[in-house]
C-alpha angles and dihedrals in degrees: 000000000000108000118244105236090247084062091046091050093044092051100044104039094047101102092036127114122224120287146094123303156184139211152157111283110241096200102047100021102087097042091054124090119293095254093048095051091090095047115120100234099142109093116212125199116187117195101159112268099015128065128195125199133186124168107211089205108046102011097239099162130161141127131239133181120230122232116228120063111256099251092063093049092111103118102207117218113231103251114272123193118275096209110097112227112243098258089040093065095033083057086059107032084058084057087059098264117140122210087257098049088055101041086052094057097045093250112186142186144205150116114296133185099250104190093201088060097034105221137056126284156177103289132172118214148230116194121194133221125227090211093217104057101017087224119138107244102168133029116203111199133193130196115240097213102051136344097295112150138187140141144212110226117355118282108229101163128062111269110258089021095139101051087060109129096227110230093034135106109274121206118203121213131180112243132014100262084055090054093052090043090055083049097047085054088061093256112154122221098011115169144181131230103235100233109037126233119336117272091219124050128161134183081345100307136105119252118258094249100046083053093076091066095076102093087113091077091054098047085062103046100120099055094046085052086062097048121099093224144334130235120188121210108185127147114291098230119106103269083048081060089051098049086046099052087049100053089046098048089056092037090049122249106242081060091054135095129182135222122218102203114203105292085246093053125084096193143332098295088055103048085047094059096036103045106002142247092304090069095041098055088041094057085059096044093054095039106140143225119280107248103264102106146349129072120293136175109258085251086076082065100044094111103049095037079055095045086054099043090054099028103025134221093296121199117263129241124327121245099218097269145085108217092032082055091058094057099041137345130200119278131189114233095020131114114238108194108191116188131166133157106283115284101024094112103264089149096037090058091049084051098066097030082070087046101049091045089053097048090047106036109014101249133177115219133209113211126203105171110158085177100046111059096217097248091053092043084048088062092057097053094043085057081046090049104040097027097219121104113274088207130074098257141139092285116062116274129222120284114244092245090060090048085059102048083053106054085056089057091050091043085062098039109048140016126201143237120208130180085215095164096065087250124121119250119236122216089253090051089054098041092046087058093041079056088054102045089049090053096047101027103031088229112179103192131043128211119205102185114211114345093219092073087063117112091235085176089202103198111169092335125092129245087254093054099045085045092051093046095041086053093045080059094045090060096042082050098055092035093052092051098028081235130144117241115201114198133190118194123160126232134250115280106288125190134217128275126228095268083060092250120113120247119253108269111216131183097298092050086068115118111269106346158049093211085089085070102039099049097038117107104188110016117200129186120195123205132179131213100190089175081083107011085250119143128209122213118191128186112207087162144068127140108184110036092223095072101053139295141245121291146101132271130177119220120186117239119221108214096195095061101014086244131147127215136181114274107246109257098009140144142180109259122205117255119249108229 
């Protein structure tokens, strides 16, 4: 008898923590061609004991409730013998593994069903450890003749998670027998990622929807928060890159070492059998800071001065428009301020920038709004996301079905902060929170909106200084989790003109300091002619040439669905400076 999706997600997510996921569709997969049955279009979203489900192809959607309390969840492992068999520890002695080594990290054996191979052999295990109970929820096993894999559970935690001396220094490796290696080389705390490196990379980073595998590292923040500092080990090909980019940008770069294995060597397995436990244990040793901060030789930099050379700089995202695209484009890492006289629709544009970035490119969002409550800012984006009006009005509104299939996508797409205990936020507040939504939900852009609702606390400083250093936090921010920050801050009070319209405020008109200018790097002013529902966008500032200049656009506003839309026949002018 075929499973209703409900009973697939209720089997399968069981043993799941929460997090964001994604999966094979079991309504639309198999009817697809052959090369897109495999493609991860089901979104998942785990809240113990809910889960939420959406598929982006076919539109498959529900919600089901799993069935044990949170705290049972431990799927114990039937007990396996510990006793390797003879060719099981051979197959890893000869990788360098002593008896000790492997007793030590609860290696198994035995003989496991591999479907690539199509019949049962000889395995060796890797069972993992769920920290707070101790108990062994997942068993990853690996076939000693060839590269045969399969597993018994779903391994959600790093390996060797729970042997972790908390307060130490962790290395992160990228399979299990790396993470012994590291051991047999007297390395303390070394653990493995779960699932390896990720299967798609491009230009470095992981793909969108690998992304979404990354709730380990959640799952162990507070372990990680104790370390003294991670170094991360992983191959050194160019989905190992990829993994390692990733885990530093959720860990948080400034905490992150890295570790140059012999040029010879592909990972740790590799330099202990090639040139013994010493290297090993001095690549660690010698691992060096991720490049933040701090003063390198222009070698450090060999490989990315060579990728632009050949490739260029390259603009950054598009914005969803054209024109807009011509004046400025979305960088990771970079901070966008966006101001405007009040009411122009500051907060409406950001808005669909983050739309439009999540319908492109598959983007998380991190919002901070102190002037739009989340449900009622939900509201806005699900008129954004379905184009129909989210109100009762003359034009008809949105079904409730759709509603519903929207608030999935949204649920996927952005999280929200909310100052719910009548206190003020503080940038470190926000930017704390901002750390842990990029380590749980992978988000890749975050929204301060406006500046003016911040607690500045200003003591014996000024407010230009406060502003100078709160931005200087901002950049270290997006540059230590590649990650975009929007904000909005108003301008000083401005006054009419003759003709009755207000001036366009730019990057010195901002409130208290010129600090808004100097540490932008992309500024954005939003004006509004409501005369003709056009909107003016004009770029003041651009700090790198190759993702835009400076200039103005005009984009046309629809009132009904808070859209916007390209201006027929219209095109980004330079600025006059």
């Amino acid at each position: 008898m075929t499973m209703t999706t409900p009973e697939i997600v209720r089997q399968d997510f069981l043993n799941r923590p929460n997090g964001q996921y994604r999966e094979t569709c079991p309504v639309c997969s198999h009817q697809r061609k052959k090369v897109n049955q495999s493609e991860r279009v089901l979104s998942v979203a785990v809240t113990w004991p809910d889960v939420k489900w959406m598929c982006h192809h076919c539109g498959e959607s529900g919600a089901t409730t799993l069935e044990k309390p949170r705290e049972n969840i431990v799927k114990f492992v039937p007990p396996v013998k510990r006793e390797l068999e003879p060719d099981a520890q051979s197959y890893l002695v000869e990788r360098g593994l002593s008896p000790a080594t492997l007793s030590a990290g609860g290696v198994l054996s035995g003989q496991k069903y591999i479907r690539d191979v199509g019949k049962e052999v000889l395995c060796v295990g890797f069972p993992y450890v769920e920290p707070a109970t101790d108990k062994t929820y997942a068993v990853k096993w690996r076939s000693v003749d060839g590269k045969g894999f399969t597993q018994e559970s779903a391994a959600a935690t790093f390996y060797g998670i729970e042997k972790v001396k908390i307060g130490e220094t962790i290395v992160i490796a990228e399979g299990e027998i790396d993470a012994l290696s590291l051991r047999e080389a007297g390395v303390r705390n070394a653990v493995s990622v779960p699932n390896g490196a990720p299967v798609k990379v491009s230009d470095g980073l992981v793909d969108p929807v690998e992304d979404r595998k990354f709730g380990y590292v959640w799952a162990a923040n507070e372990i990680f928060k104790a370390a003294d500092k991670i170094i991360i080990a992983v191959d050194k090909d160019g989905p190992g890159k990829a993994l390692a980019e990733e885990l530093a940008r959720r860990i948080g770069k400034p905490r992150c070492f890295s570790v140059e294995w012999p040029d010879d060597c592909k990972d740790a397995n590799d330099t202990l059998l090639k040139y013994g436990k010493a290297r090993v244990a001095n690549s660690v040793d010698e691992a060096e800071p991720w490049p933040i901060a701090g003063l390198y030789d222009a070698d450090h930099y060999s490989d990315q001065v060579k990728t632009l050379y050949k490739n260029g700089a390259g603009k950054g995202l598009s914005t969803g428009y054209a024109n807009v695209d011509a004046l400025f484009t979305i960088k990771t890492g970079m901070v966008h301020v966006i101001t405007g006289v009040p009411s122009m629709g500051k907060s409406e544009f950001v808005d669909q920038l983050l739309f439009n970035l999540s319908q492109r490119y598959d983007w998380r969002h991190a919002v901070c709004s102190f002037e739009n409550p989340p449900h009622m800012h939900i509201g806005k984006l699900l008129e954004k996301t379905l184009g129909k009006p989210f109100h009762e009005g003359p034009s008809p509104r949105m079904s409730e079905d759709e509603m519903e299939r929207g608030l999935d996508w949204i649920n996927d797409h952005f999280i929200f902060m909310e100052q719910s205990d009548g206190t003020s936020a503080s940038i470190d507040d926000i930017l704390d929170r901002g750390s842990a939504a990029v380590q749980r939900m992978g988000v890749r852009s975050l929204v301060i909106d406006p500046y003016n609702y911040l607690d500045m606390n200003l003591g014996s400083k000024s407010e230009t200084n406060l502003i100078s250093e709160m931005l200087s936090k901002v950049r270290n921010w997006a540059a230590a989790h590649d990650a975009a920050v929007f904000f909005i801050a108003h301008p000083a009070k401005l006054y009419r003109q003759t003709d009755g319209n207000y001036p366009v405020p730019k990057g010195y008109d901002i409130s208290s300091s010129a600090s808004w200018f100097s540490k932008a790097d992309i500024g954005i002013t939003v004006h509004r002619n409501f005369e003709v529902d056009l909107v003016e966008i004009h770029c003041w500032k651009v700090r790198f040439k190759h993702l835009g200049k400076q200039g103005m656009t005009e984009l046309k506003y629809e009132v009904k669905t808070g859209q916007y839309v390209e201006a027929q026949d219209n095109w980004a002018t330079e600025a006059t400076l």
